[in-house]
C-alpha positions as CSV (number, residue, x, y, z in Angstrom):
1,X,21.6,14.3,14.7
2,X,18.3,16.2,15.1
3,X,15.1,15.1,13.3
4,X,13.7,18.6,12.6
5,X,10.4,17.6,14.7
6,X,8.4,20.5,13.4
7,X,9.1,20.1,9.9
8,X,8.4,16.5,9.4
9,X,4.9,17.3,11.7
10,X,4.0,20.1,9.6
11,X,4.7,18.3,6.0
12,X,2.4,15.9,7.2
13,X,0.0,18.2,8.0
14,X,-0.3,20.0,5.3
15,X,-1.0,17.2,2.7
16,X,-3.3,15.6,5.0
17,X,-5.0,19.0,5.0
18,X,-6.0,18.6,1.2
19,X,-9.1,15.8,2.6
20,X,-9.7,18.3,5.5
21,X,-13.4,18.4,4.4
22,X,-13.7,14.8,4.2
23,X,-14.1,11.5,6.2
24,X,-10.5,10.1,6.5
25,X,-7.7,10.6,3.9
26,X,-8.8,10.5,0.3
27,X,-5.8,10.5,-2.1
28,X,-7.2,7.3,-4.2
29,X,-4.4,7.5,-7.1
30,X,-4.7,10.3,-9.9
31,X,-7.7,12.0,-7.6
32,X,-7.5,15.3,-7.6
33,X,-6.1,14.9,-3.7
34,X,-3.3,12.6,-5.2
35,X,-2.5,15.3,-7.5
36,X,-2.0,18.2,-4.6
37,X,-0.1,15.7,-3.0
38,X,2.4,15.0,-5.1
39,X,2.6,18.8,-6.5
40,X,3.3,19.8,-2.8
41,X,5.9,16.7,-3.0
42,X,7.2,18.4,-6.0
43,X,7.3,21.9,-4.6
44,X,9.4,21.0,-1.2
45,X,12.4,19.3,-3.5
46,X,12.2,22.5,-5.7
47,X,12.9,24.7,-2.3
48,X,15.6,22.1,-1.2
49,X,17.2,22.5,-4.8
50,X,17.1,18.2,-5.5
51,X,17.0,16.3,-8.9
52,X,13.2,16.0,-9.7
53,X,11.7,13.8,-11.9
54,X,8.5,12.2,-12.5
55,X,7.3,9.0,-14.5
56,X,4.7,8.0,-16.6
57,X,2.6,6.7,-13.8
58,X,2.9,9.8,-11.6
59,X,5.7,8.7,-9.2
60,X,7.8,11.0,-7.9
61,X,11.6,10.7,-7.6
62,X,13.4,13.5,-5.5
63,X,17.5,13.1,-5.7
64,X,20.0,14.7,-3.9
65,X,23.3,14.1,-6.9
66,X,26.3,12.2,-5.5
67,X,29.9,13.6,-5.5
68,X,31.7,10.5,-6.2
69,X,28.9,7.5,-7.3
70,X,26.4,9.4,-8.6
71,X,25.3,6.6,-9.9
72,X,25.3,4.6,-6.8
73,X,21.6,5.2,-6.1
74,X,20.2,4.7,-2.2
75,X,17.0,5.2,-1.8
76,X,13.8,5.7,0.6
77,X,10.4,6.3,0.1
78,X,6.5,4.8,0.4
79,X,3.0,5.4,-1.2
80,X,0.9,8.6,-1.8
81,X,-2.1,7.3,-2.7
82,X,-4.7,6.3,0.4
83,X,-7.6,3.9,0.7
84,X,-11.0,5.7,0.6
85,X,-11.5,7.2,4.1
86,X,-7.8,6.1,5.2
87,X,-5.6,7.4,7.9
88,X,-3.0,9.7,8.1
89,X,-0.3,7.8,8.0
90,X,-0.5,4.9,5.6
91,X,2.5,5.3,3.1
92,X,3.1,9.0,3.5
93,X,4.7,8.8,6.5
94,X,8.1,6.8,4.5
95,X,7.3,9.5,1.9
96,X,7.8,12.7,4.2
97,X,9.6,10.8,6.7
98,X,12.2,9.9,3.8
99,X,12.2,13.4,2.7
100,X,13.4,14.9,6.0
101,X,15.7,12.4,6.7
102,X,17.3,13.4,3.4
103,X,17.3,16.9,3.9
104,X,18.4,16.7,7.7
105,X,21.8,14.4,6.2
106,X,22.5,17.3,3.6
107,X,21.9,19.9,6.8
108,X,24.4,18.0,8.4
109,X,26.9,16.4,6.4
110,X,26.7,18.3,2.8
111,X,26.0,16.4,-0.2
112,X,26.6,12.8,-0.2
113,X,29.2,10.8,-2.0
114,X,26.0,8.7,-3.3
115,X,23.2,9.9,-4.8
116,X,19.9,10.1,-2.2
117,X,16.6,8.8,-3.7
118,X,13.2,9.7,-1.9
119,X,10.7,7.7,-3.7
120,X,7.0,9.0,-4.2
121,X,4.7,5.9,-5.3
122,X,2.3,6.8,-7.5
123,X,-0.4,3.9,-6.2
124,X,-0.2,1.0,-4.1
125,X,-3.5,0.7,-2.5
126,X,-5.6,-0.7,-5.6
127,X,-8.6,1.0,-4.0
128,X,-9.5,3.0,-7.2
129,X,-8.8,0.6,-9.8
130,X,-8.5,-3.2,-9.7
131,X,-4.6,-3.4,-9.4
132,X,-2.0,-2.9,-7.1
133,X,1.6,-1.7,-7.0
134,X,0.8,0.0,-10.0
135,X,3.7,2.2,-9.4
136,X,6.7,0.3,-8.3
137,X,6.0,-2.3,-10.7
138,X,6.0,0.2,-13.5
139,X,9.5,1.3,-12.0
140,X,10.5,-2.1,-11.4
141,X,9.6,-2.9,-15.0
142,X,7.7,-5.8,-14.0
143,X,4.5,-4.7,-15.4
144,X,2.2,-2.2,-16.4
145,X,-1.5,-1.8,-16.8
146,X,-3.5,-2.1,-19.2
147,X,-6.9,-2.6,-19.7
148,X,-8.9,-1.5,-16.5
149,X,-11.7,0.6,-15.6
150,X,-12.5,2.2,-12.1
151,X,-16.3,1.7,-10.7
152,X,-17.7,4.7,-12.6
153,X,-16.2,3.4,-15.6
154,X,-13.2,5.6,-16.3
155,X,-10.1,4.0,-18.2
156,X,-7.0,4.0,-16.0
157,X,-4.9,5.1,-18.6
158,X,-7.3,8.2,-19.2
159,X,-7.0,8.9,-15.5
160,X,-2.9,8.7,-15.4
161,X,-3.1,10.9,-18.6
162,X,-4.8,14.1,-16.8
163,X,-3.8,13.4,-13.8
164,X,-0.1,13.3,-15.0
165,X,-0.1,15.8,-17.1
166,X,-0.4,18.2,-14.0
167,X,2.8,17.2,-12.4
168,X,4.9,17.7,-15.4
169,X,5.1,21.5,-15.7
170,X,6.8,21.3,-12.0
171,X,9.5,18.4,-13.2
172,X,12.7,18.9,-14.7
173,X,12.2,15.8,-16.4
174,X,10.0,13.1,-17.4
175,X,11.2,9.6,-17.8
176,X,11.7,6.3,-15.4
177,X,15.5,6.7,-13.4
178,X,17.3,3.9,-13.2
179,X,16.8,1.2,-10.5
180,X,18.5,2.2,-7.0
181,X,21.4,-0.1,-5.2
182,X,19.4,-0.4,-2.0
183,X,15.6,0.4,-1.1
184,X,14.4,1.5,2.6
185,X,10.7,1.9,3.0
186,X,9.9,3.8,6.5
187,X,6.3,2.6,7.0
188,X,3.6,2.1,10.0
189,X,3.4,-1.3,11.4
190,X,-0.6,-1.3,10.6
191,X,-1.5,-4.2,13.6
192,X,-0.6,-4.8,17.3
193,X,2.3,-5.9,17.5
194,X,4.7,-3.3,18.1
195,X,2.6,-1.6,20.6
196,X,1.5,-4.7,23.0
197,X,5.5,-5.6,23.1
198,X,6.3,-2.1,23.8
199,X,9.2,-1.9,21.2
200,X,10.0,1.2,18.9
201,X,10.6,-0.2,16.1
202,X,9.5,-3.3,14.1
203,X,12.3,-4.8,11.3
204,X,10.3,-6.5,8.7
205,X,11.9,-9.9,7.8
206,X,9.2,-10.9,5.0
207,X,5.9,-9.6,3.4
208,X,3.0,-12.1,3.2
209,X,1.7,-12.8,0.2
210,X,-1.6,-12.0,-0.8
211,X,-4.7,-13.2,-3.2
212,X,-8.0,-10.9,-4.0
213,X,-10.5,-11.9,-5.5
214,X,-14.3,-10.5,-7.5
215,X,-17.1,-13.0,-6.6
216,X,-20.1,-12.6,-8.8
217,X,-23.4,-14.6,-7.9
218,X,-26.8,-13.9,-10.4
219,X,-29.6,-14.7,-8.9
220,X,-33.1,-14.2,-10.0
221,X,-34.7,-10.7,-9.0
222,X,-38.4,-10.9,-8.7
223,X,-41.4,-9.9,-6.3
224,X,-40.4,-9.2,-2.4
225,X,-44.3,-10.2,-1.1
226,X,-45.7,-12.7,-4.2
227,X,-42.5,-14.9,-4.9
228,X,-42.5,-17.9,-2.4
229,X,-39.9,-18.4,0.1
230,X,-39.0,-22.1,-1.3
231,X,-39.2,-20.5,-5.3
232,X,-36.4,-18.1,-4.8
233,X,-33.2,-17.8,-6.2
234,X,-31.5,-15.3,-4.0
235,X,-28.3,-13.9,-4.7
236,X,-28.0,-12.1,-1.4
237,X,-28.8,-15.5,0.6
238,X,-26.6,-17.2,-1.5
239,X,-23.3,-14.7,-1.5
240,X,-23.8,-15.0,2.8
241,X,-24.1,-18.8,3.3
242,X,-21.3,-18.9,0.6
243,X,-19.1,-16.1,2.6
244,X,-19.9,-18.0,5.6
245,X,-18.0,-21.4,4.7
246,X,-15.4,-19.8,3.3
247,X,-14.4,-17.6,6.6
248,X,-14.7,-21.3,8.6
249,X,-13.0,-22.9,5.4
250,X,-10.0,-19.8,5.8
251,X,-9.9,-21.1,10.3
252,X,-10.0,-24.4,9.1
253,X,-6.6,-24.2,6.8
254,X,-4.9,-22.0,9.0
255,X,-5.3,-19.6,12.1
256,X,-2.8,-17.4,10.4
257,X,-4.4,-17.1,7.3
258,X,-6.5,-13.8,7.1
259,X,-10.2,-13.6,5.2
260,X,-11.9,-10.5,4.4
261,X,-15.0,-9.4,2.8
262,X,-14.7,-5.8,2.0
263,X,-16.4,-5.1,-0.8
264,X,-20.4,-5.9,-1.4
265,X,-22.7,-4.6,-4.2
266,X,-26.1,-6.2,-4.3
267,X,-28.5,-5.5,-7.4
268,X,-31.3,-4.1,-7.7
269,X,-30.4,-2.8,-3.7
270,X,-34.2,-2.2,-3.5
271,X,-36.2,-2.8,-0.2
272,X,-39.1,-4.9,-2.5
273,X,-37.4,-7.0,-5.0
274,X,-35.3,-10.3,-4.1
275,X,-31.6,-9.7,-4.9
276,X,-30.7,-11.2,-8.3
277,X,-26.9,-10.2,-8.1
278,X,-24.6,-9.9,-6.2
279,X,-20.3,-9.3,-6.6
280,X,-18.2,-9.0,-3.7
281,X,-14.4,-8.8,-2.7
282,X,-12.3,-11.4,-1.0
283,X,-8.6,-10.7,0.4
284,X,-6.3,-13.3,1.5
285,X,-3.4,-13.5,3.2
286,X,-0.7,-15.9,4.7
287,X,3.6,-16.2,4.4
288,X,2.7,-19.4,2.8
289,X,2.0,-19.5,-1.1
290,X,0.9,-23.1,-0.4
291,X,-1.7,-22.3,2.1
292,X,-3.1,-19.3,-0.4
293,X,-3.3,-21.9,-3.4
294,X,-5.1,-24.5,-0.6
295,X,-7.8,-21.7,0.1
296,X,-8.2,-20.7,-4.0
297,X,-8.6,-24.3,-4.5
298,X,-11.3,-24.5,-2.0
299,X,-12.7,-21.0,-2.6
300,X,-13.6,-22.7,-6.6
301,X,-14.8,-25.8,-5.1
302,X,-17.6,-24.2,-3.1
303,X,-18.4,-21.8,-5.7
304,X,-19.1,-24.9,-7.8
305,X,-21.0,-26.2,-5.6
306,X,-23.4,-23.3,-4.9
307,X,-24.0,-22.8,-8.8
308,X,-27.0,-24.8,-9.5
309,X,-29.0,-23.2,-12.5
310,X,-30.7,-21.1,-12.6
311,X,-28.2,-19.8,-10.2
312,X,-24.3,-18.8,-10.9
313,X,-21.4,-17.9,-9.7
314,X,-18.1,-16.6,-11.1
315,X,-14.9,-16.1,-9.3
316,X,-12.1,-13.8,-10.5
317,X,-8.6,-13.4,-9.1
318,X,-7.1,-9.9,-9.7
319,X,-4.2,-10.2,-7.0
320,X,-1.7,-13.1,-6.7
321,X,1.4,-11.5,-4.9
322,X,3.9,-14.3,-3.8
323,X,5.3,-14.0,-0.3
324,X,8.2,-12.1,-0.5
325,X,11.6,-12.5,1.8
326,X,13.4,-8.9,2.4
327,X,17.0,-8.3,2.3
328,X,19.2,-10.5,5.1
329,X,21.9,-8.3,5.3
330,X,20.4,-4.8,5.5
331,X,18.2,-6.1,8.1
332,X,21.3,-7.4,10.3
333,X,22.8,-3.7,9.9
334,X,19.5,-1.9,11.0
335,X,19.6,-4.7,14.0
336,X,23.2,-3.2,14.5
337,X,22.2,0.2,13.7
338,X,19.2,0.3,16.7
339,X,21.5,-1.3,19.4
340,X,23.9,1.5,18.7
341,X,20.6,4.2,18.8
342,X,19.5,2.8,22.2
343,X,16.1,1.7,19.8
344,X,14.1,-0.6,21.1
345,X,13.4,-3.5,18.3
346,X,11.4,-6.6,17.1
347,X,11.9,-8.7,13.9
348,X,8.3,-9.8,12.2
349,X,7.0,-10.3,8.8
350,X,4.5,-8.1,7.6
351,X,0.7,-8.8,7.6
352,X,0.3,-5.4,5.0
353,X,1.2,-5.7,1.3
354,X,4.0,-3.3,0.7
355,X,6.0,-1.4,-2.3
356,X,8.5,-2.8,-0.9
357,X,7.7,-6.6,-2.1
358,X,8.2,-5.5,-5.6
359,X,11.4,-3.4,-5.4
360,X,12.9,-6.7,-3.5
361,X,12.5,-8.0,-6.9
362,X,15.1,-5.5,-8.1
363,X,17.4,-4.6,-6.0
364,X,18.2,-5.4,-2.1
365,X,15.2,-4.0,0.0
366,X,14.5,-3.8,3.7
367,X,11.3,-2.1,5.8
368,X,11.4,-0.5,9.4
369,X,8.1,0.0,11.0
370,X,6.9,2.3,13.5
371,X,4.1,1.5,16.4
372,X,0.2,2.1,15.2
373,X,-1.8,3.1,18.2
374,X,-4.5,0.4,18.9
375,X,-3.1,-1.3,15.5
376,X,-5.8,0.7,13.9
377,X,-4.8,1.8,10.0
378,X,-7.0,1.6,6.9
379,X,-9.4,4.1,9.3
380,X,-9.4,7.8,9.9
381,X,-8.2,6.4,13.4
382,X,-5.1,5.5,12.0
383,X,-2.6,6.9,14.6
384,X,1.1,6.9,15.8
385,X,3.1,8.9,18.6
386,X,5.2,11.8,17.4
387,X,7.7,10.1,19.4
388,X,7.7,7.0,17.3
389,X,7.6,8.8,14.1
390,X,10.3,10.7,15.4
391,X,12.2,7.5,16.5
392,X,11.6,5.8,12.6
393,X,13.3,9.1,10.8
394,X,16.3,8.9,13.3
395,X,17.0,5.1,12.5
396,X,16.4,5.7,8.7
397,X,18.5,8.5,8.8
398,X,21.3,6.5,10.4
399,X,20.9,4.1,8.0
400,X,21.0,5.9,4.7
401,X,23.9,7.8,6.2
402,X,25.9,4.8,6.4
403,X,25.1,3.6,3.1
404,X,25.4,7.5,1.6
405,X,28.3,8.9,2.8
């Protein structure tokens, strides 16, 4: 069945074009980037004559109306939204990747006896406002948000509001569909693996769970050249000798378990006056909700330990996601489904966070990754062969075709 190369090249392209004056992709969620993105979204099921509607949050749902189960609902799909400075890749790839392999099973087989779902996320990144999976779990009806602000101080819900209200003229309807029978994500694999075992395609058995927290320290600010070096109370001095245990406390636990630092805001941030706060990030993540708890445990302990007034520190959790097992059996067909293709494969669990974690809650959910060059992503160097995008599309399209039609 052909994969319509040029198409799914160009539709990358041409959304990536709307942060062509800027470091790395910039779609943080309701940006006006995000917004172009999904109105081009919008724009491509209107010429391919699909169902279109969008929620509350922003997602956008493109169906292609089953003949005999149209209510039998499979369905693909990823993120729009991007990191700040991201790659090219990062969730719009299952996004436009799901969206030709849709349009290249109506080329070829007519419309389907189920209905086809591609599957626009509204956010997943949680780079703009402290939460993640804001838009499958609004889908999923697991949760919505409430209550947040982004760094300059703008209400989420303000945000969604104009940003929202941009897509709906292009609609035909507003509202939240109901939840599909299966759920495919098409995604890059975002690491090494794939690449240094020279296999096509990775078949994601789990999703790791993951913890993030906000680390405040307050210090005392006072005089860089007066203020004794045994008087001070350095925020700065103490955020680093704090970030240091934990990053030999995070080896210590477990060699699998992942520590970052991504995030650092230091106060006044002037070259003459001691630090006298600090807040930085910390992500976490291991297939182990046991490990994660071990490290939170540990994370509080030395916090404790480092407040001694007049100094304090604060530590906030804004993520808990629980490891998350994906679908046995659809993974056993795509195994199936590869052999048959003459696809290279490897199972692994996924060292990413994924939409797909929370539709698993819902209904049954698999992921197929593709090779990222270098294992690079998160970076304007994200990159991936337009042979192995290529490859991904055929084997979703195989898949939603046996499922389909």
């Amino acid at each position: 069945m052909p994969i319509k190369t040029d198409q799914l090249n160009n539709r990358l392209t041409t959304i990536n074009q709307f942060s062509k004056n800027e470091v790395g992709q910039n779609r943080l969620v309701y940006s006006p980037n995000w917004v172009k993105g999904q109105k081009q979204l919008i724009s491509w099921g209107n010429q391919a004559e699909m169902t279109i509607t969008v929620d509350t949050y922003g997602t956008v749902y493109l169906d292609v109306i089953g003949s005999q189960s149209p209510d039998t609902i499979i369905a693909t799909g990823s993120h729009m939204d991007t990191v700040a400075h991201g790659g090219p890749y990062d969730g719009l790839y299952g996004v436009v990747g799901g969206l030709q392999a849709i349009l290249n099973l109506v080329r070829t087989f007519g419309q389907p006896k189920k209905t086809l779902r591609l599957i626009s996320f509204s956010e997943e990144e949680g780079s703009h406002f402290p939460a993640t999976f804001s838009g499958s779990k609004h889908y999923a009806r697991i949760q919505n948000v409430t209550g947040i602000k982004d760094q300059s101080g703008i209400a989420f819900d303000t945000a969604r509001q104009k940003a929202v209200s941009k897509l709906k003229e292009a609609a035909d309807e507003m509202g939240l569909p109901n939840i599909p029978s299966t759920f495919t994500e098409l995604h890059i694999e975002q690491g090494p693996r794939l690449i240094e075992s020279h296999c096509q395609i990775g078949l994601v058995t789990s999703i790791v769970g993951q913890r993030r927290f906000t680390v405040t320290v307050n210090g005392i600010a006072n005089h860089a050249g007066t203020t004794p070096m045994t008087d001070r109370h350095d925020a700065l001095q103490i955020a680093i000798v704090l970030i240091s245990h934990l990053k030999a406390i995070a080896a210590e636990i477990s060699p699998q378990l992942t520590f970052t630092v991504g995030e650092c805001h230091v106060w006044p941030n002037t070259s003459n006056v001691i630090p006298g706060k600090v807040i930085f990030s910390i992500d976490t993540r291991h297939v182990s909700d046991t490990t994660l708890n071990l490290f939170e445990n540990r994370l509080r302990d030395e916090a404790q330990k480092a407040s001694n007034s007049p100094v304090s520190i604060t530590v906030n959790r804004w993520v808990a996601d629980h490891p998350t097992q994906l679908d046995n059996g659809m993974l056993t067909r795509n195994k199936q489904l590869a052999k048959n293709l003459g696809i290279s494969y490897q199972t692994l669990a996924s060292g990413a966070g994924h939409d797909s974690e929370i539709m698993s809650k819902v209904t049954k959910t698999t992921m197929i990754f593709v090779p990222s060059i270098d294992g690079i992503s998160h970076a304007p160097q994200e990159n991936t062969s337009d042979t192995d995008l290529h490859t991904g599309v055929k084997l979703l399209q195989e898949s939603l075709r046996e499922q389909a039609y």
